[in-house]
N, C-alpha and C positions, 0 to 999 in steps of 0.2 A: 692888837690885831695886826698893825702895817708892819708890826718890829716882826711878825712870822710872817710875811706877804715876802720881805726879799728872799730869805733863805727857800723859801717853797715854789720862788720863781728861781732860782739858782739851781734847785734841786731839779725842777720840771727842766732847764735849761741841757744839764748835766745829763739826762733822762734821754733827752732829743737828741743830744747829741752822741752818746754810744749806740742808741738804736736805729737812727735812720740810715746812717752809711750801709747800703743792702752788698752782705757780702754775702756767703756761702750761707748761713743761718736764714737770713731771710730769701733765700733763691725755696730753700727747702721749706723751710710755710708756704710759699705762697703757691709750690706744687703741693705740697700739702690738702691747702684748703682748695683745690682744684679737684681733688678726690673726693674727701671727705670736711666738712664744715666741723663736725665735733671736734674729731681728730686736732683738725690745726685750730682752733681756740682753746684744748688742752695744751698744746704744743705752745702757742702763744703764750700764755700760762708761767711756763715754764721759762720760756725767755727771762722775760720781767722777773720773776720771782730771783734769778738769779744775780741781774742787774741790782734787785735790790740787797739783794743779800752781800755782794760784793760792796756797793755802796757802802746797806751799816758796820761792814767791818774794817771796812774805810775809816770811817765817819767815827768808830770807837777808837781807833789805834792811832789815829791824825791827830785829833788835838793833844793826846798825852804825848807825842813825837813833837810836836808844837813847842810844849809847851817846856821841853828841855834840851830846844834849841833855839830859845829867842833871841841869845847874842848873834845868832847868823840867818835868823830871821829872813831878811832879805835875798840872801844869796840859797835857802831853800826855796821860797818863791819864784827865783830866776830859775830853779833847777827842775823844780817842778813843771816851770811854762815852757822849758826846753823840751821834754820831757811829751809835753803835749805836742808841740808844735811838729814833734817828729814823727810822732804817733796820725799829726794831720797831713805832713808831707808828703807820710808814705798813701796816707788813703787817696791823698788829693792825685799822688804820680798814676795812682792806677785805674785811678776815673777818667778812662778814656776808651769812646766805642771800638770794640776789635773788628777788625778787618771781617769782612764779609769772607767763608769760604770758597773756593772757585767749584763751580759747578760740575758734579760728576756725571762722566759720560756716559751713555747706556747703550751695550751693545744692539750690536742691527739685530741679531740673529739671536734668538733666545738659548740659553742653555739649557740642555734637558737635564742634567744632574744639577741644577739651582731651582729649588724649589717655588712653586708661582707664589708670589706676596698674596695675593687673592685667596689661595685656596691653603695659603701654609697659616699656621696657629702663628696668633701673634704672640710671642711668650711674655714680650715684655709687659705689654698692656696687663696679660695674666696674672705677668707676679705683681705688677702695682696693684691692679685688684684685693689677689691677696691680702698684701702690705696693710693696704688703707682698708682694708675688712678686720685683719686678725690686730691691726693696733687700735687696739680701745681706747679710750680717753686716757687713763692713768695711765698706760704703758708709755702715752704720745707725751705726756707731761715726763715722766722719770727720763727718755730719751730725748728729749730735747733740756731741757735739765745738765745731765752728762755734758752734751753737745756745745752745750754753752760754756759749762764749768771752764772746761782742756784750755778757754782761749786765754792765754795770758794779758793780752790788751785792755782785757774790762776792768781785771784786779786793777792793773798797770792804771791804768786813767783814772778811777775813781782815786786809788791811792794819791795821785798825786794832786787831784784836784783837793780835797781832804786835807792834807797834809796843809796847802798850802793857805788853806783859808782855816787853820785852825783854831785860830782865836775867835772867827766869827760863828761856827760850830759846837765852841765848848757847852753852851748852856743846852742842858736837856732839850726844850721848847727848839731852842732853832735848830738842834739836829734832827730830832722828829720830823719839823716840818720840811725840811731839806728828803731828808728819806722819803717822805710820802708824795715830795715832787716828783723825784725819781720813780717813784715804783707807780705813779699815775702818766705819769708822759710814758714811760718804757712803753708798760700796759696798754694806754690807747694806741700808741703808735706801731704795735706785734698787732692788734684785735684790728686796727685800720688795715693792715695786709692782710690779713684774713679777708674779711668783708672784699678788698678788692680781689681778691685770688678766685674766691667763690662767686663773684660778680663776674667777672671778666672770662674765667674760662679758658686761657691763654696766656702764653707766654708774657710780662711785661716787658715794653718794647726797652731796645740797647739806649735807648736817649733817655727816656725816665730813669732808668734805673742808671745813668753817669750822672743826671742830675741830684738825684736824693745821697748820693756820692758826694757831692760837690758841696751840696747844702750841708750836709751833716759834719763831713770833714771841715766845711768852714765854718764850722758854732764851736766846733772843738776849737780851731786856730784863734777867731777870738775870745774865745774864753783863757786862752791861754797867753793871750796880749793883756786880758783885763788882770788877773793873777799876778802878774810880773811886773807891774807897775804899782808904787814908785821905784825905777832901777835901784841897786843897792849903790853905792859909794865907796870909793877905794878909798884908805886914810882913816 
């Protein structure tokens, strides 16, 4: 039981760390479930499933890569945790609150060919209505699904995470439990912004969302310090 406790804390680790950094995917759940609750827990859904999906093809193609390159073992390891660390650099460079926009002015004198906000259709609200009306559950899961696939960073991270821990991976049992990490932290942590999105009602604020930036990008960074050690040796 303890010999599948690490791989499935490794796994849950790996999990936390591709899904908390809130980039454009999680901006859109959590307007999501400000609409509609079904909706963004299908949508969340679909998140996850894809983490995991990338995961186990990770997780199947890593150790046989592994495992017909152990004379340079070490320096995939380094390559891998480079690999990471840049993938943490860039998220960490862009977790920073944006500038407040400056306040637009509003004429003295109304215009008569500008229609009054008060009395004109608000269309956008309209089409969100729509939107979160005509997308049912499975449509919310297939497009967010898509959504997720396009992003090359998830392949990218799992692969390298995988690759480099593939001798600890090979046996059936510890890749299982490594994937069902993965696909239970993804999962609670897309179902947790839901829940907050449908709670809150509102935008979440620029501070929270550079924080779970910060945190996330920094479980990637050391996970990718813990991977790369021991340094390889020249000679």
């Amino acid at each position: 039981m303890n010999e599948l406790m690490t791989p499935t804390l490794a796994g849950a680790a790996a999990g936390l760390g591709v899904a908390m950094p809130m980039g454009a995917m999680s901006v859109l759940l959590l307007q999501e479930a400000m609409r509609d609750r079904r909706t963004a827990v299908a949508a969340a859904a679909g998140i996850a499933a894809v983490d995991l999906g990338y995961a186990a093809l990770a997780t199947a193609l890593g150790p046989w890569v592994a495992s017909h390159i152990s004379p340079v073992e070490a320096w995939v390891r380094l390559a891998s945790a480079v690999i990471l660390l840049v993938i943490a650099g860039r998220g960490l460079a862009g977790a920073r609150p944006k500038a407040a926009a400056p306040p637009v002015p509003t004429p003295a004198v109304a215009d008569p060919t500008v229609p009054d906000p008060a009395t004109a259709p608000d269309l956008t609200a309209a089409g969100a209505t729509r939107t979160s009306t005509d997308l049912r559950p499975a449509k919310a899961f297939a497009r967010y699904v898509a959504l997720t696939a396009v992003n090359p960073t998830t392949a990218l991270y799992f692969a390298a995470l995988t690759t480099a821990q593939g001798a600890s991976l090979r046996t059936g049992p510890a890749g299982a439990a490594f994937l069902i990490g993965v696909g239970a932290a993804s999962l609670l942590w897309q179902q947790s912004l839901v829940a907050l999105g449908s709670l809150a009602g509102a935008r979440i604020s620029t501070s929270a969302r550079v924080w779970t930036f910060r945190l996330g990008y920094g479980l990637v960074a050391a996970y990718a310090v813990k991977i790369a050690l021991p340094l390889p040796t020249l000679g």
